[in-house]
The first five atom37 places (N, CA, C, CB, O) and aatype in JSON, in Angstrom:
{
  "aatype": [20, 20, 20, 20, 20, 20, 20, 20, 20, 20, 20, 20, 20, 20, 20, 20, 20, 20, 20, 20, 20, 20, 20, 20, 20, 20, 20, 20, 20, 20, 20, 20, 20, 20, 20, 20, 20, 20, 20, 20, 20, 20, 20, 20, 20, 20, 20, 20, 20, 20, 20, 20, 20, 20, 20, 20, 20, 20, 20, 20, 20, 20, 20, 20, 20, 20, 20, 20, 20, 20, 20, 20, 20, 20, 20, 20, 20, 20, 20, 20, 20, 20, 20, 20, 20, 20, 20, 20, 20, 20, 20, 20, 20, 20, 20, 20, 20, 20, 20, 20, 20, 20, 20, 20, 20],
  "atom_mask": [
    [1, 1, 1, 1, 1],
    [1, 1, 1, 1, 1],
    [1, 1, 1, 1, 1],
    [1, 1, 1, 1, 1],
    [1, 1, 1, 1, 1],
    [1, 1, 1, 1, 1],
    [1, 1, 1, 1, 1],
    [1, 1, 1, 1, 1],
    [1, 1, 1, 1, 1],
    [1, 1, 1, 1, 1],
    [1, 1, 1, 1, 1],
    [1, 1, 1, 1, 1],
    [1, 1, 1, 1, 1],
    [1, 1, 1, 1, 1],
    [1, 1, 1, 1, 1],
    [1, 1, 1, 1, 1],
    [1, 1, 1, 1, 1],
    [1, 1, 1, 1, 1],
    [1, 1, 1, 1, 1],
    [1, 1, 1, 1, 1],
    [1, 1, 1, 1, 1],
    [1, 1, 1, 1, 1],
    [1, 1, 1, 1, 1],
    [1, 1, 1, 1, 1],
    [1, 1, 1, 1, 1],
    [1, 1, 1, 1, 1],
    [1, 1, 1, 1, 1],
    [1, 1, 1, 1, 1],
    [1, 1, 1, 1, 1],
    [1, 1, 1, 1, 1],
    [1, 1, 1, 1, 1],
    [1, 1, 1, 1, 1],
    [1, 1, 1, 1, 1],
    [1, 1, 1, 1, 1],
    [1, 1, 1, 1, 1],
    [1, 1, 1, 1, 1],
    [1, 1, 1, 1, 1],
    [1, 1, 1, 1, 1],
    [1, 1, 1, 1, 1],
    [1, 1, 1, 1, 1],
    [1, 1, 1, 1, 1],
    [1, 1, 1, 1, 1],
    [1, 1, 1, 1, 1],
    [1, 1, 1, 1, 1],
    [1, 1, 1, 1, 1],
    [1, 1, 1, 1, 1],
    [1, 1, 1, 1, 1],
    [1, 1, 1, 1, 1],
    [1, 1, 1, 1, 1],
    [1, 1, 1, 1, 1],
    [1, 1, 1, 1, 1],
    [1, 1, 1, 1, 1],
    [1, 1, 1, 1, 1],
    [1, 1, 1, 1, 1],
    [1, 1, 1, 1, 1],
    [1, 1, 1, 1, 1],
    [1, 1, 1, 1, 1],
    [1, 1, 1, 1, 1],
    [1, 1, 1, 1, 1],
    [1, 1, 1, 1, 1],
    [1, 1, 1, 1, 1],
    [1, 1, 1, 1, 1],
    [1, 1, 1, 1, 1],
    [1, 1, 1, 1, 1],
    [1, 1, 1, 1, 1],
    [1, 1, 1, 1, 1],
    [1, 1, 1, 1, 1],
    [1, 1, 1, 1, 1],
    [1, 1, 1, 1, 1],
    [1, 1, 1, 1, 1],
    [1, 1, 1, 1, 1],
    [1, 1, 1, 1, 1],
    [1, 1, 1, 1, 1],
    [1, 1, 1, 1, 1],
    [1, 1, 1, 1, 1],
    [1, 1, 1, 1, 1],
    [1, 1, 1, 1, 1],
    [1, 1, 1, 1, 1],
    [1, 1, 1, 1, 1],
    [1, 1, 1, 1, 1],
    [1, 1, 1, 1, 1],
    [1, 1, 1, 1, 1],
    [1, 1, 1, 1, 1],
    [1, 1, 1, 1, 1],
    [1, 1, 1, 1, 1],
    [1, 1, 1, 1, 1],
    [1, 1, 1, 1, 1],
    [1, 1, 1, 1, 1],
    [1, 1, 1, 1, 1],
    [1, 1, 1, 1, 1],
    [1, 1, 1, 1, 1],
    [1, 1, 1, 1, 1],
    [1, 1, 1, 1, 1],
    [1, 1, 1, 1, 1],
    [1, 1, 1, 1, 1],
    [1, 1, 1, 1, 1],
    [1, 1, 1, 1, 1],
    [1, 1, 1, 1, 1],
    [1, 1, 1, 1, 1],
    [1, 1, 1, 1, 1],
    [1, 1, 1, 1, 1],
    [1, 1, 1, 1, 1],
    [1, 1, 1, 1, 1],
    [1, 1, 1, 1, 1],
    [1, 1, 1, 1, 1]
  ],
  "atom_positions": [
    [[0.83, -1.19, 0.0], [0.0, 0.0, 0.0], [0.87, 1.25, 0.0], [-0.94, 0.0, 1.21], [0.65, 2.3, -0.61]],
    [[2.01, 0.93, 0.87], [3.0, 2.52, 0.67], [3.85, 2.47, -0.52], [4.2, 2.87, 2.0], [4.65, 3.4, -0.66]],
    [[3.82, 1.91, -1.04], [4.76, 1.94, -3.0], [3.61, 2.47, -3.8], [5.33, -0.08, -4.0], [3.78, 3.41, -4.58]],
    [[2.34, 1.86, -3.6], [0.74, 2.66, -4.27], [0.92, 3.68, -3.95], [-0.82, 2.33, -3.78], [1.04, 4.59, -4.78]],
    [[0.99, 3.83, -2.97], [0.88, 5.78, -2.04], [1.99, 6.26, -2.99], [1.55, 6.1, 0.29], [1.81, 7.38, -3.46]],
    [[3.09, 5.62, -3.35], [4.08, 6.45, -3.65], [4.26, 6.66, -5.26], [5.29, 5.92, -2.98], [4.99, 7.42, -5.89]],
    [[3.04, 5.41, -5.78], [2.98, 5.93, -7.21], [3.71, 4.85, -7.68], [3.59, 7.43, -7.59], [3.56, 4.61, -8.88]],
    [[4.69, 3.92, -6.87], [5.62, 2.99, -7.48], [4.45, 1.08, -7.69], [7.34, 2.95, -6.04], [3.6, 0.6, -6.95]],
    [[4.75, 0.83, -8.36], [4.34, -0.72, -8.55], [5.05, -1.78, -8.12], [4.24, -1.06, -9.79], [5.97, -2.16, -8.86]],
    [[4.87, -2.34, -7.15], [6.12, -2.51, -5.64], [5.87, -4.1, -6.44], [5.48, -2.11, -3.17], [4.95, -4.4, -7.2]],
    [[7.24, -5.13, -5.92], [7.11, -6.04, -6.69], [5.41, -7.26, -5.82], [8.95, -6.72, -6.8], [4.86, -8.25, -6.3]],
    [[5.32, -6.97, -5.3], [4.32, -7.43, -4.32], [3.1, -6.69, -4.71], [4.72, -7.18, -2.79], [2.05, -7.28, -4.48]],
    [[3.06, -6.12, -4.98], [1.63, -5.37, -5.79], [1.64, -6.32, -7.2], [1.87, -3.25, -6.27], [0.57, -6.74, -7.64]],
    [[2.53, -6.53, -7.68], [2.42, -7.05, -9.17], [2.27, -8.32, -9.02], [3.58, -6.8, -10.13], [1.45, -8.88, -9.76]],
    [[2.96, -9.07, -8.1], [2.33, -10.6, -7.25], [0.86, -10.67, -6.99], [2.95, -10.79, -5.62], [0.22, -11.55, -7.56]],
    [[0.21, -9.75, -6.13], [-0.7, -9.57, -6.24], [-1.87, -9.18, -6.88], [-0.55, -9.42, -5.87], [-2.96, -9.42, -6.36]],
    [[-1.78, -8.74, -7.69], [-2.33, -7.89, -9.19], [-1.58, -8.25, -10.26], [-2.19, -6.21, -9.21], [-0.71, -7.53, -10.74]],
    [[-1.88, -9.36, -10.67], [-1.51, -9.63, -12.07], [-1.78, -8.85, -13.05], [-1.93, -10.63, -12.45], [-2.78, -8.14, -12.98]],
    [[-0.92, -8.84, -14.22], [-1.51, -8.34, -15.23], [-2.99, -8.9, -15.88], [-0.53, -8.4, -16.07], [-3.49, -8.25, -16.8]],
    [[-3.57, -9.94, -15.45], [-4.95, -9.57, -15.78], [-6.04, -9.98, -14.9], [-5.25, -10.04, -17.02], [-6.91, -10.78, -15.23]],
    [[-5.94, -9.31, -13.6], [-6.55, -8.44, -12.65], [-7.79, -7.35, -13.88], [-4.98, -7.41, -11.7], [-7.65, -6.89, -15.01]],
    [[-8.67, -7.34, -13.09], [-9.65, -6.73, -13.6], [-10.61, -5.73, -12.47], [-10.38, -7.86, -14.28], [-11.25, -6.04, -11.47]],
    [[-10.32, -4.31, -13.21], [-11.22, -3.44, -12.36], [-12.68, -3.5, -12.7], [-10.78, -2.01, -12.48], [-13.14, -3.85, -13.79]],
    [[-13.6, -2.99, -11.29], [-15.03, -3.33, -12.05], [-15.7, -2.3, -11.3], [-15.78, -5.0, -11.89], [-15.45, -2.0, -10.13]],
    [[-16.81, -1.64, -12.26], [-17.09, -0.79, -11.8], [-17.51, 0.67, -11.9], [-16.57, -0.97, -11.44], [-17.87, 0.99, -13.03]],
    [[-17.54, 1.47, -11.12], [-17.73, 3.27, -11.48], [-16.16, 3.38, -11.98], [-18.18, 4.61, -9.76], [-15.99, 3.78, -13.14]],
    [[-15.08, 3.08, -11.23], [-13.65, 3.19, -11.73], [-13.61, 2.63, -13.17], [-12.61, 2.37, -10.76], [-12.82, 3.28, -13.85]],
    [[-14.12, 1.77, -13.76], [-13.65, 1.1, -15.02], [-14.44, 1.63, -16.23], [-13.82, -0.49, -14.93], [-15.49, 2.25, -16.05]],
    [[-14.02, 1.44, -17.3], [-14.71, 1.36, -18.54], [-16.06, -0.09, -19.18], [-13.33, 1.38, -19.42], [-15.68, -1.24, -19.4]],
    [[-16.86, 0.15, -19.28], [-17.86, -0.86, -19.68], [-17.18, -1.33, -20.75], [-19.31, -0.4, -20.0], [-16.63, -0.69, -21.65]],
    [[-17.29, -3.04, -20.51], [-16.85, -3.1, -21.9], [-15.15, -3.82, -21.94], [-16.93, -1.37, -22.55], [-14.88, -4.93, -22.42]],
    [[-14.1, -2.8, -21.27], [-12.7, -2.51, -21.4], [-12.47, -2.99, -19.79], [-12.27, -0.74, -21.92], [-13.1, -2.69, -18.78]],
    [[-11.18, -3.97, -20.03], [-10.39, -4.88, -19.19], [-10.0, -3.83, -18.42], [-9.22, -5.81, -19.83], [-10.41, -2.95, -19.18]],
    [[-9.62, -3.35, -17.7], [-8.98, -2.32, -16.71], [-7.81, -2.92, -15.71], [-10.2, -1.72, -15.77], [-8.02, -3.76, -14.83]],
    [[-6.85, -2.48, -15.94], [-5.82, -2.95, -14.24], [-6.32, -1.93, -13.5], [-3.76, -2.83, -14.14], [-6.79, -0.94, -14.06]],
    [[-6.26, -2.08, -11.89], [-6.57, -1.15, -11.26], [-5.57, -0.09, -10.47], [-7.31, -1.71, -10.6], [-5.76, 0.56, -9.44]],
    [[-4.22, -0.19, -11.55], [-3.0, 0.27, -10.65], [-3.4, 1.97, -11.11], [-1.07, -0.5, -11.22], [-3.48, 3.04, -10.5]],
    [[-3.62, 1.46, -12.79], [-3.86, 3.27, -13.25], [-4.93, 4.31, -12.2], [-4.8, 3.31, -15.05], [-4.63, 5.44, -11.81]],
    [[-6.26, 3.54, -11.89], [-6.71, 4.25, -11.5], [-6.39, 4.82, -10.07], [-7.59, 3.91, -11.77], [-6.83, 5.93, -9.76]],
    [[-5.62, 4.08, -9.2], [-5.16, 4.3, -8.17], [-3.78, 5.25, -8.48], [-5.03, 3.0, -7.5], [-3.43, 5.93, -7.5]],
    [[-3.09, 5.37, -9.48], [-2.4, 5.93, -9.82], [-2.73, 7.39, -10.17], [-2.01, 5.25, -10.53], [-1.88, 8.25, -9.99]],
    [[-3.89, 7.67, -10.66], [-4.69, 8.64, -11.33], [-5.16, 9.86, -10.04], [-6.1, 7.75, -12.12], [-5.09, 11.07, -9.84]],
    [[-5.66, 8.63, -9.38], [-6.52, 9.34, -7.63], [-4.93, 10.2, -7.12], [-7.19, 7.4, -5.83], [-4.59, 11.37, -7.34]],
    [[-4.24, 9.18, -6.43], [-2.97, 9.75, -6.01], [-1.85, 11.25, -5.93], [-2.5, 9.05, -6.55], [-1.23, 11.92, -5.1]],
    [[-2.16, 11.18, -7.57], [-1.82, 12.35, -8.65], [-3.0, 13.6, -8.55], [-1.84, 11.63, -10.37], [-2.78, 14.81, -8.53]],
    [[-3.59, 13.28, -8.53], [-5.23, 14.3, -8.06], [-4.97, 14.82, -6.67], [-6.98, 13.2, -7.89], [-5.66, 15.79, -6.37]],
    [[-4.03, 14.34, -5.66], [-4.04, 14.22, -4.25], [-5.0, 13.51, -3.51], [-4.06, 15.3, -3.79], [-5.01, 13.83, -2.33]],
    [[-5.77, 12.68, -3.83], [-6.13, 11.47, -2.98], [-5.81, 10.66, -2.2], [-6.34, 10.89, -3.32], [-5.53, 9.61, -2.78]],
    [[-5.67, 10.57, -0.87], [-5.31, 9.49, 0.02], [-6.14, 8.87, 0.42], [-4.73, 9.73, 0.96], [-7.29, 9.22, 0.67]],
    [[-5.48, 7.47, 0.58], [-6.26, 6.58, 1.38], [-5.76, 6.2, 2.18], [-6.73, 5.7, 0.97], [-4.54, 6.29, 2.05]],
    [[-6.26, 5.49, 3.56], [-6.11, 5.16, 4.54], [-6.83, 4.27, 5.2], [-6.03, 5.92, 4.95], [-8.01, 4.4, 5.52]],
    [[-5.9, 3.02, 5.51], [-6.45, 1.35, 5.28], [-7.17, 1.66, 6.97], [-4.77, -0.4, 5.02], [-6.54, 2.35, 7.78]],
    [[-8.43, 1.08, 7.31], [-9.09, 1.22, 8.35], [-9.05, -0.31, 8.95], [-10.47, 1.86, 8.03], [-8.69, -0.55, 10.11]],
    [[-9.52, -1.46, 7.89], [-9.91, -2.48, 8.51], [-9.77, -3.71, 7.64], [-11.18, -2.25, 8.98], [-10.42, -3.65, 6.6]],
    [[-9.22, -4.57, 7.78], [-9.4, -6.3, 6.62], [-10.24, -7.15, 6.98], [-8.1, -7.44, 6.53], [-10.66, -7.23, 8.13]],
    [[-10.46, -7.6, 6.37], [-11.49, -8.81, 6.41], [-11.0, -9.87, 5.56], [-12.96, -8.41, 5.93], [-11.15, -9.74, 4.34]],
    [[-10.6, -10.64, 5.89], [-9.97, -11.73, 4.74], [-10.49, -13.06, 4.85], [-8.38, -11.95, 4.83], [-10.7, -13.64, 5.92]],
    [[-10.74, -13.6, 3.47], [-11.17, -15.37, 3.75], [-10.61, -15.77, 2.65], [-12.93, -15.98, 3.82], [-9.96, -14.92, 2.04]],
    [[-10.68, -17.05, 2.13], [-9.67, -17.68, 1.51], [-10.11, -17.16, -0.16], [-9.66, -19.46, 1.92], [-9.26, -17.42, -1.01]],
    [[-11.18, -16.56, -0.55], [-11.46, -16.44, -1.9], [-11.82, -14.89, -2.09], [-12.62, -17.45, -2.34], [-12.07, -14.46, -3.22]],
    [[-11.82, -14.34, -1.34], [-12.39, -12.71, -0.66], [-11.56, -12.0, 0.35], [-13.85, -12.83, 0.21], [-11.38, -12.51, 1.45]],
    [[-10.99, -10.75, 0.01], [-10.72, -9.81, 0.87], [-11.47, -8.44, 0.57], [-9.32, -9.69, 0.91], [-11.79, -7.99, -0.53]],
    [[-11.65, -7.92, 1.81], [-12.2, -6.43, 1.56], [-11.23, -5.79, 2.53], [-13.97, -6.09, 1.94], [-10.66, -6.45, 3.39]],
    [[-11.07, -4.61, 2.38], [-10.45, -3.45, 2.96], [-11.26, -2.16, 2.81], [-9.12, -3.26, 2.34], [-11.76, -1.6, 1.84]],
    [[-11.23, -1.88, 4.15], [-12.14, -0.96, 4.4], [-10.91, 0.74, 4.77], [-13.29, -1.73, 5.89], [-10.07, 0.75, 5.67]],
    [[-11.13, 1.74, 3.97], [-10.5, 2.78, 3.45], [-10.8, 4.26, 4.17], [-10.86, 2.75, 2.03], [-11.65, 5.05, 3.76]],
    [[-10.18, 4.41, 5.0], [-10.77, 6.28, 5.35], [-9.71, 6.82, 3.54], [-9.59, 7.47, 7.88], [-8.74, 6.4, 2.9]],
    [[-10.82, 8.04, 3.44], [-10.1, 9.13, 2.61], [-10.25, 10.02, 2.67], [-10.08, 9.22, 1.63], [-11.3, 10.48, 3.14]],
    [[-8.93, 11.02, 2.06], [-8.77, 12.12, 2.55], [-8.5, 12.71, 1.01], [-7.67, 12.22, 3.78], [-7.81, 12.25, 0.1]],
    [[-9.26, 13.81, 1.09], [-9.2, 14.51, -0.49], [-8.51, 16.03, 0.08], [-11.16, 14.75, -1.47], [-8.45, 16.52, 1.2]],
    [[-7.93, 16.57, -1.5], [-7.22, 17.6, -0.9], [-8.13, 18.53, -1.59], [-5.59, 17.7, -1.12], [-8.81, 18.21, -2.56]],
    [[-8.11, 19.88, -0.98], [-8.71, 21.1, -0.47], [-8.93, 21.71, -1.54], [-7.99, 21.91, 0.47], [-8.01, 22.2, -2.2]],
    [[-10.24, 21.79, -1.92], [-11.06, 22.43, -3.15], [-11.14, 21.22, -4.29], [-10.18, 23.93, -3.85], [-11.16, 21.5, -5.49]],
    [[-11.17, 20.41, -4.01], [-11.45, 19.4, -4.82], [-13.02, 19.35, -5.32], [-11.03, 18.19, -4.09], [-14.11, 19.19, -4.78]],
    [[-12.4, 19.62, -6.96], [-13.8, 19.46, -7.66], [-15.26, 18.51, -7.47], [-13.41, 19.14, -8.8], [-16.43, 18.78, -7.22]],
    [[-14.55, 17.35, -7.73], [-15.06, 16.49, -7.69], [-14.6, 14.93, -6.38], [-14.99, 16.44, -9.08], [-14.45, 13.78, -6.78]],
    [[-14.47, 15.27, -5.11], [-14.0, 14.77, -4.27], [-14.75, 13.03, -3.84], [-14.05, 15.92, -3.34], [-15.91, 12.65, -3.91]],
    [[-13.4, 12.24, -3.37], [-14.02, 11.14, -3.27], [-15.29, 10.97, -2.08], [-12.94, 10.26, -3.1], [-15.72, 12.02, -1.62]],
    [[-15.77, 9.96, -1.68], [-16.35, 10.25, -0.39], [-15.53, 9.85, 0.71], [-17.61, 9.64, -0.24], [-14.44, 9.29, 0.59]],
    [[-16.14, 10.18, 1.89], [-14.89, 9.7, 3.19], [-14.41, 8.33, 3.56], [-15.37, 10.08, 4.59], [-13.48, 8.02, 4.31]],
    [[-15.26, 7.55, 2.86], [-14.83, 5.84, 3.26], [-15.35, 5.13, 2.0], [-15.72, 5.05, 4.87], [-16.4, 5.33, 1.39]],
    [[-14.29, 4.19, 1.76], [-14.63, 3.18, 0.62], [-14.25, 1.75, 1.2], [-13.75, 3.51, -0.86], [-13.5, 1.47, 2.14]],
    [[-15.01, 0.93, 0.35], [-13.87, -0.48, 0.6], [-13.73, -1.18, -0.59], [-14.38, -1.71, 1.73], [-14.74, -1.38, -1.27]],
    [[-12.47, -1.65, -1.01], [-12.33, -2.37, -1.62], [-12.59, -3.74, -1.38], [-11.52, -2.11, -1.88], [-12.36, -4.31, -0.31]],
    [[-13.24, -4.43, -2.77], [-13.88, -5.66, -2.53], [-12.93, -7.04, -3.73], [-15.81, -5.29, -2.94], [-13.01, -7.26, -4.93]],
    [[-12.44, -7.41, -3.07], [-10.63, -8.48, -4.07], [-11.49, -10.21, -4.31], [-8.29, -8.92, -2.14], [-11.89, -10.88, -3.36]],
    [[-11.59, -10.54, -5.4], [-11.89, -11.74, -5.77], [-10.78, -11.85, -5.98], [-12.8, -12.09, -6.68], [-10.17, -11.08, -6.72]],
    [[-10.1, -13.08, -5.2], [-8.84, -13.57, -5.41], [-9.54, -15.25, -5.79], [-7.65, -13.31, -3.88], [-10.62, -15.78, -5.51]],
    [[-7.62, -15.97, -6.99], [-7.86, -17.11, -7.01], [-5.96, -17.91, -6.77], [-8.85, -17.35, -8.53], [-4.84, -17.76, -7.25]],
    [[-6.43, -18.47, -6.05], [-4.74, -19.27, -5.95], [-4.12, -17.6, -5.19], [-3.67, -19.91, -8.22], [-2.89, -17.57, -5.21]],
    [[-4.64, -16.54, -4.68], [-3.98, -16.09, -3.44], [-4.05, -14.59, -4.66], [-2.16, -17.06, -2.68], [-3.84, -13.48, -4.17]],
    [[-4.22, -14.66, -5.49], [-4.21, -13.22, -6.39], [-5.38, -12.91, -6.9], [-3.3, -13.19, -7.61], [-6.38, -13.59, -7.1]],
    [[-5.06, -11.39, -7.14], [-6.65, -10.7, -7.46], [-6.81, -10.95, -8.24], [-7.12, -9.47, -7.5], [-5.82, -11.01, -8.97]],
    [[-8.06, -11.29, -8.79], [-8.66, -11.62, -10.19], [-9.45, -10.16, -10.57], [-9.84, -13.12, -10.12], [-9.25, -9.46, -11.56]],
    [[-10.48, -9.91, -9.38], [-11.45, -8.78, -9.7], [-11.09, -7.72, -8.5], [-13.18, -9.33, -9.69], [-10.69, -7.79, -7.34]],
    [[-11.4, -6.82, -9.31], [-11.02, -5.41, -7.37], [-12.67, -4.65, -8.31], [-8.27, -3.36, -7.29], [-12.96, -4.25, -9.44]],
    [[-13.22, -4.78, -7.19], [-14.77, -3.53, -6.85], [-14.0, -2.75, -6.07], [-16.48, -4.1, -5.83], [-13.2, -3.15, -5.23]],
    [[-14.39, -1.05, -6.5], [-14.65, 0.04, -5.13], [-15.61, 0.13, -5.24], [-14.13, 1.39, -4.89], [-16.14, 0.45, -6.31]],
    [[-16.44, -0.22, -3.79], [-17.32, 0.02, -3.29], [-17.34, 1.54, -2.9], [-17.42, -0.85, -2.43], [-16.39, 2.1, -2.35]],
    [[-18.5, 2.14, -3.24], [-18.69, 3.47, -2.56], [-19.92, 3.27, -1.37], [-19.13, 4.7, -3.78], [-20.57, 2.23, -1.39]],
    [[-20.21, 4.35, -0.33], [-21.18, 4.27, 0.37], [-22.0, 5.0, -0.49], [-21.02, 4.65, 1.67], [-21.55, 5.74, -1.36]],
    [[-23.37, 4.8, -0.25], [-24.83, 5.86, -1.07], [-24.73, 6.89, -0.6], [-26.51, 5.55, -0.86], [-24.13, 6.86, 0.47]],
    [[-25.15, 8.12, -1.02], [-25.27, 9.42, -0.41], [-26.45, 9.24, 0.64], [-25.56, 10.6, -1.54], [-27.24, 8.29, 0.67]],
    [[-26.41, 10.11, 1.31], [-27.18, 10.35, 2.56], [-28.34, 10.7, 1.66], [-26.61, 11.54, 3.74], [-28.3, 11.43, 0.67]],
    [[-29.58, 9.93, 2.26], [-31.16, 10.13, 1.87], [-31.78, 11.96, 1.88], [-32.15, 9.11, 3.26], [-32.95, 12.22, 1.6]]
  ]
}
């Protein structure tokens, strides 16, 4: 997570995220295979942080639950908590969901 933070593709991110890892989602393109390093790469560069809150792990599923922190006057800002949702197979991501929360009613 701190080589992501830093923009680098740490060799353990690429263990973990194969090249065909698939984003899904509001982050992705319909249609189009997505890695999910760009878009985390993209946020970062915008000044986006994240900040790992909580895991949940089982042998075919991990989620990570995310405080974020957007920087100051941000157009279009993330919301304050996400979680990522990891279909792993043989121990690597196959699929990554960001989950967003709904807006307040």
């Amino acid at each position: 997570m701190q080589g992501a933070a830093r923009g680098d593709l740490p060799r353990e991110t690429g263990e973990l995220w194969p090249a065909e890892t698939e984003l899904l989602g509001a982050l992705s393109r319909t249609g189009e295979r997505t890695h999910p390093f760009p878009a985390m790469r993209q946020n970062r560069e915008s000044g986006v942080r994240q900040h790992l809150r909580h895991v949940v792990a089982g042998r075919d599923i991990t989620i990570w639950e995310m405080d974020v922190s957007n920087p100051v006057g941000a157009v279009s800002p993330c919301p304050p908590t996400l979680a990522w949702l990891m279909f792993r197979r043989d121990r690597r991501v196959q699929r990554l969901r960001v989950v967003f929360p709904e807006p307040p009613r």
